[in-house]
C-alpha positions as a Markdown table, in Angstrom:
| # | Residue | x | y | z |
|---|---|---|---|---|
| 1 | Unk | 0.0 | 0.0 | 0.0 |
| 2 | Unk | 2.7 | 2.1 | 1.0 |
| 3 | Unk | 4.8 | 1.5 | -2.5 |
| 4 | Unk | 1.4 | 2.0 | -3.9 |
| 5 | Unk | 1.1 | 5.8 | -2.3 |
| 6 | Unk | 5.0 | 6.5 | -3.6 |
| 7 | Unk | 4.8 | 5.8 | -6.6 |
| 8 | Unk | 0.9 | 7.8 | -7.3 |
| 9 | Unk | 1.8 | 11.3 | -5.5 |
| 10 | Unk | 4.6 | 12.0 | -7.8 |
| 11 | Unk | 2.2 | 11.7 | -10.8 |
| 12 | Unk | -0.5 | 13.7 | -8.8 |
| 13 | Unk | 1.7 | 16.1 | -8.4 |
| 14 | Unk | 3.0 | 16.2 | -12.0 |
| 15 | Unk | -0.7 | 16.7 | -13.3 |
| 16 | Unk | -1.9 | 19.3 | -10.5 |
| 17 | Unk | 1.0 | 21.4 | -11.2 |
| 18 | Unk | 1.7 | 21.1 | -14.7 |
| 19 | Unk | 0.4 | 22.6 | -17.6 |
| 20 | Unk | -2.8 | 21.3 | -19.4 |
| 21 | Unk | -2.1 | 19.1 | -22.3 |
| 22 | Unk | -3.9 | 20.8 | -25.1 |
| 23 | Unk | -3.8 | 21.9 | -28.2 |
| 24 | Unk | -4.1 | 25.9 | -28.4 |
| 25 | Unk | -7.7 | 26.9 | -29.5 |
| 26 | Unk | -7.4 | 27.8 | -33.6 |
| 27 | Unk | -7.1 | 31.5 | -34.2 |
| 28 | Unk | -10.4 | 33.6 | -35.5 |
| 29 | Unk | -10.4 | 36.7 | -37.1 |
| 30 | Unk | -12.3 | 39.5 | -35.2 |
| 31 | Unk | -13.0 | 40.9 | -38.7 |
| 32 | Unk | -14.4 | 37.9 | -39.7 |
| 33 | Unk | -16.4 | 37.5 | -36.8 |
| 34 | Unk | -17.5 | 41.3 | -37.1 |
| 35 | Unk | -19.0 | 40.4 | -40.6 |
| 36 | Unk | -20.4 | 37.7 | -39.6 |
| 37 | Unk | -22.3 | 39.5 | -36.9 |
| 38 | Unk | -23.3 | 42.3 | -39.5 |
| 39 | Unk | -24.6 | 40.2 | -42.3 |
| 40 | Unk | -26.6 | 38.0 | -39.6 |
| 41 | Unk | -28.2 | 40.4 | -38.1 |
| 42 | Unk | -29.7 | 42.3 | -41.6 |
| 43 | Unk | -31.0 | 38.3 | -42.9 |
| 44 | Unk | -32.2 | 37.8 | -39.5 |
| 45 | Unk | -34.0 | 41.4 | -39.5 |
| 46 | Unk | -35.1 | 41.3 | -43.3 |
| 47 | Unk | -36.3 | 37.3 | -43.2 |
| 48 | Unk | -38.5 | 37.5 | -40.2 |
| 49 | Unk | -38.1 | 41.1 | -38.9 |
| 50 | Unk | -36.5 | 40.1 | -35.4 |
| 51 | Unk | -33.8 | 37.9 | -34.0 |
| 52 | Unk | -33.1 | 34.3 | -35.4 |
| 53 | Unk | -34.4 | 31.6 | -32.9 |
| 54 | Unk | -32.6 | 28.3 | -32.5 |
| 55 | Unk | -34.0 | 25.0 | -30.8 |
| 56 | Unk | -30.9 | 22.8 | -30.4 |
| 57 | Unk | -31.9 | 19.0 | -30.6 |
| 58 | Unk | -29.6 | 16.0 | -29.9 |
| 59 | Unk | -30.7 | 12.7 | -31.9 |
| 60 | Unk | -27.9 | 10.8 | -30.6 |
| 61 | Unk | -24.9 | 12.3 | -30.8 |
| 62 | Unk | -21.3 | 12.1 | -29.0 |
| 63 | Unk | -21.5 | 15.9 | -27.7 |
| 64 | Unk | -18.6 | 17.3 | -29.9 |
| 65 | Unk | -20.8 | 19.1 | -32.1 |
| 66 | Unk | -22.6 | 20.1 | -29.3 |
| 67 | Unk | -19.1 | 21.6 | -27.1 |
| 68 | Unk | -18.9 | 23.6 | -30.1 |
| 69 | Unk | -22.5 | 25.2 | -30.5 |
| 70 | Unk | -22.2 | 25.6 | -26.7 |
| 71 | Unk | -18.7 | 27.7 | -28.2 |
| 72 | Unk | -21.0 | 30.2 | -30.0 |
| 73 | Unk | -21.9 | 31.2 | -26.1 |
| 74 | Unk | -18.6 | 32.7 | -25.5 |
| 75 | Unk | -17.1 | 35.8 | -25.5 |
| 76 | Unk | -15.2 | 34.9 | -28.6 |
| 77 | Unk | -18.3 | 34.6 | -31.0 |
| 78 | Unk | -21.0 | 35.5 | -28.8 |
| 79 | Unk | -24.3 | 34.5 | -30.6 |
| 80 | Unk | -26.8 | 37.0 | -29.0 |
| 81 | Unk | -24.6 | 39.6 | -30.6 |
| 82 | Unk | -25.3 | 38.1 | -34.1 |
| 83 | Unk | -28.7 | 38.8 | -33.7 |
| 84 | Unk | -29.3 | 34.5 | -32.7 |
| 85 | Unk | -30.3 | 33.2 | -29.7 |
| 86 | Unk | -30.9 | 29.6 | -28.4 |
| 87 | Unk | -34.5 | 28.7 | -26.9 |
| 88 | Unk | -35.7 | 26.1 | -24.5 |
| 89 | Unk | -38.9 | 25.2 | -26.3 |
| 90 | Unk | -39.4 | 24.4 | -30.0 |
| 91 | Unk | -42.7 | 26.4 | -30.0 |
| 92 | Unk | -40.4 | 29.5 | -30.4 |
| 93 | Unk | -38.3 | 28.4 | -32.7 |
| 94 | Unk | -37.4 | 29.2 | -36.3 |
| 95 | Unk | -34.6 | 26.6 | -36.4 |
| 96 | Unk | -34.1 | 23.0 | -35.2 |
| 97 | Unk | -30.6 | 22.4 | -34.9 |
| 98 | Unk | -30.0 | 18.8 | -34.6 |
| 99 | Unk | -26.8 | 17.2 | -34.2 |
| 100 | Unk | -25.8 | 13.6 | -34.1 |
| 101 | Unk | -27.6 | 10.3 | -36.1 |
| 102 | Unk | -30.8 | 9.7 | -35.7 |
| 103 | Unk | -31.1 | 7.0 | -33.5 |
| 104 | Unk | -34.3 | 4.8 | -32.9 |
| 105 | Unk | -34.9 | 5.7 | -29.9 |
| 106 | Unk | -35.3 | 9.3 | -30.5 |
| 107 | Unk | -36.8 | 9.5 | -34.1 |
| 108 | Unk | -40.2 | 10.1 | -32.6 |
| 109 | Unk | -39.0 | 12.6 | -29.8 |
| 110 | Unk | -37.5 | 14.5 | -32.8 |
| 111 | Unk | -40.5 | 14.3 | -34.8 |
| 112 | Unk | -42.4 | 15.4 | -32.3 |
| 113 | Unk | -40.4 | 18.5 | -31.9 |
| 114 | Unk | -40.7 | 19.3 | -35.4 |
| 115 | Unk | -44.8 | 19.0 | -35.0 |
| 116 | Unk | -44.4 | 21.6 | -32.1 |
| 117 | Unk | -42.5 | 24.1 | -34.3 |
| 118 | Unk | -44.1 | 26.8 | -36.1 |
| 119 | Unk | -43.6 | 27.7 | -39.3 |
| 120 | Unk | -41.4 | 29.3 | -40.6 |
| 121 | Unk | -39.0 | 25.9 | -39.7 |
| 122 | Unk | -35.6 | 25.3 | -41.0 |
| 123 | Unk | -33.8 | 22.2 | -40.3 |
| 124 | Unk | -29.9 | 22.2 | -40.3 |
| 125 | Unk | -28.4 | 18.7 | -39.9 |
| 126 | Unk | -25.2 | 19.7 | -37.7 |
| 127 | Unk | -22.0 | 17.4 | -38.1 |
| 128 | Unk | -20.9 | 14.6 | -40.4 |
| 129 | Unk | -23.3 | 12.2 | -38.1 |
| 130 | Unk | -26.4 | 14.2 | -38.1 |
| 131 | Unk | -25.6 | 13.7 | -42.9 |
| 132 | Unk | -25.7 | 10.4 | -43.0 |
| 133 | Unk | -25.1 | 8.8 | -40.0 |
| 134 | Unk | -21.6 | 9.1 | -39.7 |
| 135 | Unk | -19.4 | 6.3 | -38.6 |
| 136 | Unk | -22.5 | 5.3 | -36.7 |
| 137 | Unk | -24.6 | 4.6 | -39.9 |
| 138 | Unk | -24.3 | 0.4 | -39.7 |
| 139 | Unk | -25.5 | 0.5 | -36.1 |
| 140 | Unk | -28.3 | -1.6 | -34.7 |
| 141 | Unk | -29.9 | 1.1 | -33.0 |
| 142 | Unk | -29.2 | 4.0 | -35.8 |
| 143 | Unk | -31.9 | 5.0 | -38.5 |
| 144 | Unk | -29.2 | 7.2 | -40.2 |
| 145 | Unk | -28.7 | 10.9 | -40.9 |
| 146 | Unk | -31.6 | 13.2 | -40.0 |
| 147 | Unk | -33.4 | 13.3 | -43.5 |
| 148 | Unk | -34.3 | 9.7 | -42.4 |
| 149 | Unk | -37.4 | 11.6 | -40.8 |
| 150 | Unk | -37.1 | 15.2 | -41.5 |
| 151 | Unk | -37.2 | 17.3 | -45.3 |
| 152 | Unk | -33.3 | 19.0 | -44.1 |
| 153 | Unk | -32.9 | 22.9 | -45.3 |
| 154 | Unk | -29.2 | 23.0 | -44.7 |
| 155 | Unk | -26.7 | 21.0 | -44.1 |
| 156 | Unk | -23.3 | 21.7 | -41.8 |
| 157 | Unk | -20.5 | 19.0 | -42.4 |
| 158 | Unk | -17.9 | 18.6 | -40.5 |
| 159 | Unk | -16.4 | 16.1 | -37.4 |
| 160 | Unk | -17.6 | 18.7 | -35.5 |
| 161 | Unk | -18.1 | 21.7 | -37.6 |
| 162 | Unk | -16.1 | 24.9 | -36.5 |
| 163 | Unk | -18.2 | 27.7 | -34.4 |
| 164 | Unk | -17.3 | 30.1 | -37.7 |
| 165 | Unk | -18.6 | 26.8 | -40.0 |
| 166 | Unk | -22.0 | 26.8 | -37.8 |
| 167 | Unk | -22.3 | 30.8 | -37.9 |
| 168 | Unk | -21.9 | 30.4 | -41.7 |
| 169 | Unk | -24.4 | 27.7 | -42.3 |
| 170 | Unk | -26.8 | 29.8 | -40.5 |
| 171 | Unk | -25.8 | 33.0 | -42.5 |
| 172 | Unk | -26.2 | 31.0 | -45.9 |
| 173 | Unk | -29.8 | 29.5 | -44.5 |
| 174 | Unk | -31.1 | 33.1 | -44.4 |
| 175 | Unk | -29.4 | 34.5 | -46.9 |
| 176 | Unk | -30.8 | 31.4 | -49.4 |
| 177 | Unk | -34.6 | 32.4 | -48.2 |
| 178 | Unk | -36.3 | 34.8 | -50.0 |
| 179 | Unk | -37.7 | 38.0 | -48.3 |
| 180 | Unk | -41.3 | 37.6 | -47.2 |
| 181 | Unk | -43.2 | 39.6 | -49.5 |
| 182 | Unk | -45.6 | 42.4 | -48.0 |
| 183 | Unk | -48.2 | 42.7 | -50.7 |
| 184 | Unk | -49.8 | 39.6 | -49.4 |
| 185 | Unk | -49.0 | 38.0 | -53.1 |
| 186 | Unk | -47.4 | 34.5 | -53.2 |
């Protein structure tokens, strides 16, 4: 026990006072990110005449795409600035977000969100997994991608998609929607 103790503080030590073993986070462009926020905002504003509205749904993912929509939070890319905010129920949504493959045992919990949402809705499949099913796809207990049970507007590839990737997926979404017209014409 006591050779045991020896031999573990050393390493406990090591890792309480050493440095993180990390990669350092990928450099962004505050001018990108700027432009970003500027051409966001004026879709957002000219598509639906107030903020974008995002319901994040995981089918069955692994959480890496979701570490990195939880990035858009921070202070680097800070999504409320952009003109986007996320929402806790998909009756105020304008976009389901869904991230991972679709997995059986929440195809219906996803359809059922899609029900709850109003129209406008645009789905974005989020991640290589949430396309086709990603290295998932031959799974027992995996339908496949999202368009297994939703019509998807947009898709964001990727293994996980960039925050700057997920900001310009959205951008493109609006900016591919025509403006509403006003003259009550269709």
């Amino acid at each position: 026990m006591q050779a045991l103790q020896r031999m573990l503080w050393p390493k406990l030590a090591r890792q309480l006072l050493g440095r993180p073993v990390t990669d350092p986070a990928p450099a962004v462009s505050a001018e990108v990110v700027a432009q970003l926020a500027a051409r966001l905002e004026e879709g957002a504003q000219a598509r639906l005449g107030r903020s974008l509205a995002i319901r994040q749904v995981d089918a069955g993912s692994c959480n890496a795409c979701e570490l990195e929509i939880n990035a858009l939070g921070n202070i680097v890319y800070d999504l409320e600035r952009f003109g986007l905010r996320f929402v806790a129920s998909p009756r105020h949504a304008d976009v389901l977000l869904v991230t991972g493959p679709l997995t059986r045992n929440m195809k219906e919990a996803l359809l059922r969100t899609r029900e709850c949402t109003p129209e406008p809705c645009w789905v974005v499949a989020v991640g290589g997994c949430a396309v086709d099913g990603g290295l998932f796809k031959d799974s027992y207990g995996v339908e496949g991608g999202v368009s297994a049970a939703l019509p998807v507007d947009l898709v964001i590839p990727g293994c996980p998609p960039t925050p700057t990737q997920l900001l310009e997926g959205l951008l493109a979404l609006l900016e591919a929607q025509a403006p509403p017209r006003r003259d009550g014409a269709a």
